[in-house]
C-alpha positions as CSV (number, residue, x, y, z in Angstrom):
1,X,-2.5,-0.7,-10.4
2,X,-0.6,-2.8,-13.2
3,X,-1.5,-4.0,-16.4
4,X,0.2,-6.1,-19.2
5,X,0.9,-4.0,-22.2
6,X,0.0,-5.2,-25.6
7,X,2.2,-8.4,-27.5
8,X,4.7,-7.3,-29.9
9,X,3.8,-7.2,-33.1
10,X,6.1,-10.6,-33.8
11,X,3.8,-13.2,-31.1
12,X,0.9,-14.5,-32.2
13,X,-0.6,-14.9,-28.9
14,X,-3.7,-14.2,-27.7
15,X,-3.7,-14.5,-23.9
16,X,-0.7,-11.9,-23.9
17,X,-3.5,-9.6,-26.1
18,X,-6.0,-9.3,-23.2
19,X,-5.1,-6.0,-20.6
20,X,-4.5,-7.4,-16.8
21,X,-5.2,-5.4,-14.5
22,X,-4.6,-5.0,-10.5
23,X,-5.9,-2.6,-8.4
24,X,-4.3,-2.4,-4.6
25,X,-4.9,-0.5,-1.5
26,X,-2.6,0.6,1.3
27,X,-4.1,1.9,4.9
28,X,0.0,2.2,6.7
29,X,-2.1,3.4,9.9
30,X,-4.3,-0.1,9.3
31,X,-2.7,-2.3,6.7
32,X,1.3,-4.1,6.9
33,X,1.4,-4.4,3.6
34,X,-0.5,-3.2,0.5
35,X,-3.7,-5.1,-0.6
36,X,-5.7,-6.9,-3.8
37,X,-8.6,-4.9,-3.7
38,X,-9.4,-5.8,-7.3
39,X,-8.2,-7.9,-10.4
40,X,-9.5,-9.2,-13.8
41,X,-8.3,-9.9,-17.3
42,X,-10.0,-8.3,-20.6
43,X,-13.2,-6.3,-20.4
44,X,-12.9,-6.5,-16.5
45,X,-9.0,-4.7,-16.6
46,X,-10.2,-2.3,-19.1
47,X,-13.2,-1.3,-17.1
48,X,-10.7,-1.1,-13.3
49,X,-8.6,0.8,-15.6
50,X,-11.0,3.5,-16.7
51,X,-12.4,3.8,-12.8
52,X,-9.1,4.3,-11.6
53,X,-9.0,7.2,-14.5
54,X,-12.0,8.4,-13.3
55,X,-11.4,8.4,-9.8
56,X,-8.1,10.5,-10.8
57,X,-6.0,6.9,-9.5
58,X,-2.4,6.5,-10.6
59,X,-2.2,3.6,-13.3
60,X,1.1,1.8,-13.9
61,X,2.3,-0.3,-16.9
62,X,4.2,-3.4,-15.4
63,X,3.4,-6.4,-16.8
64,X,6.1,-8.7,-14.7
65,X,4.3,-7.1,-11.9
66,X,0.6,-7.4,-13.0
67,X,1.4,-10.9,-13.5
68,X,2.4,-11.6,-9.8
69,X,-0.2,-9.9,-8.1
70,X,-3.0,-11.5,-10.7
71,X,-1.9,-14.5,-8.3
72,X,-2.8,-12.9,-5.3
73,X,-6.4,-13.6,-3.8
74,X,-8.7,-10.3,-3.6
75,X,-8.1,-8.8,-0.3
76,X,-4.9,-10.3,0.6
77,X,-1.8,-8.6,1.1
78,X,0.8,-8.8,-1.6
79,X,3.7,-10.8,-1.7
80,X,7.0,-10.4,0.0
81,X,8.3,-10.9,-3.7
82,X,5.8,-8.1,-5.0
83,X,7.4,-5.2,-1.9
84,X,10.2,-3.7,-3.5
85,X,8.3,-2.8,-7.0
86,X,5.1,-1.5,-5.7
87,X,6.9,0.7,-3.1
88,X,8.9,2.0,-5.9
89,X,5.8,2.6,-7.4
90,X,3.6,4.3,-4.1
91,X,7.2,6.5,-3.6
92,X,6.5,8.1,-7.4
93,X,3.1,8.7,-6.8
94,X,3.6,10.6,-3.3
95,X,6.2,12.4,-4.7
96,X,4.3,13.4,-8.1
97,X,1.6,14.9,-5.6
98,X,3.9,16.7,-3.6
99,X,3.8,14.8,-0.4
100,X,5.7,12.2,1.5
101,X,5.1,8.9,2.0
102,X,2.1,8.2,5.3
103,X,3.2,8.0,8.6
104,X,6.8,9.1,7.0
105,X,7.8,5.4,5.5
């Protein structure tokens, strides 16, 4: 999950105000590559946000990366362009719960 942090206090612009946020899956025993599951700008980012809380779901500040998968239609795999950052990402979570990576990638 990413989402775009708030402006800086100097930019008077209000698209960059609104949270983004992107929620993705990854099945390695079913999926190539991680999945959209869910996206939205505003009320809708800070509502994924809080489920992921809920639901105990890592959430990740990134807001070059929330930005590029915002592109990306729901239920499609993220880009080639996207790999390298969310991987970075899925390798902290695994090893912040004490586990390696699925199906040892």
């Amino acid at each position: 999950m990413a989402l775009r942090p708030p402006p800086s206090p100097d930019r008077d612009d209000a698209k960059d105000a609104r949270p983004v946020a992107v929620a993705l899956r990854y099945d390695g025993g079913q999926d190539d590559a991680p999945r959209v599951t869910a996206k939205g700008e505003g009320q809708i980012a800070e509502q994924i946000i809080a489920l992921a809380r809920e639901h105990g779901i890592e959430v990740k500040q990134d807001a070059d990366l929330a930005g590029l998968l915002a592109a990306v239609p729901l239920d499609a795999p993220i880009p080639i362009e996207a790999y390298v950052a969310v991987a970075e990402i899925l390798s902290y979570i695994y090893r912040s719960r004490g586990r390696g990576a699925p199906n040892g990638a």
